[in-house]
C-alpha positions in Angstrom: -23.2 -23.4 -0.2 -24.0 -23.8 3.6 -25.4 -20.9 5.6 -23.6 -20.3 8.8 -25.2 -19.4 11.7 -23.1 -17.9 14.2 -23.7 -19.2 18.3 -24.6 -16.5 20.2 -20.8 -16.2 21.9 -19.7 -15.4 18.3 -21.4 -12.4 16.6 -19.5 -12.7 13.5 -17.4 -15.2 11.2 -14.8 -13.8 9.2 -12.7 -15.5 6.2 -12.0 -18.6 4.9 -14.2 -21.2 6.5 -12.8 -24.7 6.3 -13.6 -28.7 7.8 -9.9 -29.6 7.8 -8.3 -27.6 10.6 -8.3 -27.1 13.9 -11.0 -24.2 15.3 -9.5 -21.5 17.6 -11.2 -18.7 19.9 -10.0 -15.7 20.4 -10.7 -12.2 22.5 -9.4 -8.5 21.6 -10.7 -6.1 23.3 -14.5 -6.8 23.9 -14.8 -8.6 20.8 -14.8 -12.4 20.6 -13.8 -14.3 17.5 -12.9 -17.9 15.4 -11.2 -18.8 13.2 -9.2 -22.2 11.5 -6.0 -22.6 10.6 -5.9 -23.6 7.0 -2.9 -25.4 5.4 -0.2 -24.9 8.2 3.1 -23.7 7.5 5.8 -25.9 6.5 8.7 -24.6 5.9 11.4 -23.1 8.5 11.5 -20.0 10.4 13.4 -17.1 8.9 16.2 -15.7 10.9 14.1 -12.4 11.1 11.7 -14.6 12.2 13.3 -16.3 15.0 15.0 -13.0 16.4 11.2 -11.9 16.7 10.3 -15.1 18.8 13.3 -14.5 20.9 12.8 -10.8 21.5 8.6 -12.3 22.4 10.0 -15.0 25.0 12.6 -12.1 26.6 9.6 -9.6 26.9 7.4 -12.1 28.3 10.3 -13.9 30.6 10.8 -9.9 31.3 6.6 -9.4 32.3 7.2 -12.8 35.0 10.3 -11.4 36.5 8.3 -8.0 37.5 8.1 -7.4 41.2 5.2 -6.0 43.0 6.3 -2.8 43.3 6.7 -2.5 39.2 3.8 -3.9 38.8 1.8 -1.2 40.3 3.4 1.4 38.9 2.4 -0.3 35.7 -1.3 -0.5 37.0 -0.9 3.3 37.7 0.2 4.0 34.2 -2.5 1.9 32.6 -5.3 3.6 34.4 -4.0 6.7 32.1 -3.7 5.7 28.9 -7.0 4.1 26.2 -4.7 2.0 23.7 -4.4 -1.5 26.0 -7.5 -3.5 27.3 -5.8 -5.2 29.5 -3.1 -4.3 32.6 -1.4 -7.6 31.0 -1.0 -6.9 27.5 0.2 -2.9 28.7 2.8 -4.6 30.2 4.0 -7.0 27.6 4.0 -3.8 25.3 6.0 -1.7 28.1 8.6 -4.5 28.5 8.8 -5.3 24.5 9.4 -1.7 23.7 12.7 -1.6 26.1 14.1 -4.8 24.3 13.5 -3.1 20.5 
């Protein structure tokens, strides 16, 4: 068995380790993170599924459509609460919440 040695961006691997996927990055919060996708899905989307990705692409479309005005009252808001690391993903979460 191979001994990894993280890179000095990436503190930490976690999981399943393969050499037949694609490698992606990923951020949350301060921490910074891989991982590969391992034997991608292949069968269809759910209808649960698909009202989820629709419900996604109307709170995003949603976050674009915000004017300048909204969007500071947003940035006031996020200066109050400790759950969100970023002004963005407050948003998202704001706009999401109205659509559920």
């Amino acid at each position: 068995m191979a001994k990894y040695i993280p890179m000095e961006m990436v503190k930490e691997y976690h999981g399943k380790i393969c050499e037949h996927s694609d490698v992606y990055f990923a951020k949350k919060g301060k921490t910074l993170y891989t991982g590969k996708l391992c034997n991608k899905r292949t069968k269809p989307f759910t209808a649960a599924e698909l009202a989820r990705q629709a419900k996604f692409g109307q709170a995003a479309a949603a976050v674009k459509a915000l004017t300048s005005e909204q969007k500071a009252a947003y940035a006031e808001a996020f200066k109050d609460q400790k759950k969100y690391s970023s002004l963005q993903g407050y948003m998202f979460a704001q706009e999401y919440a109205k659509i559920v």
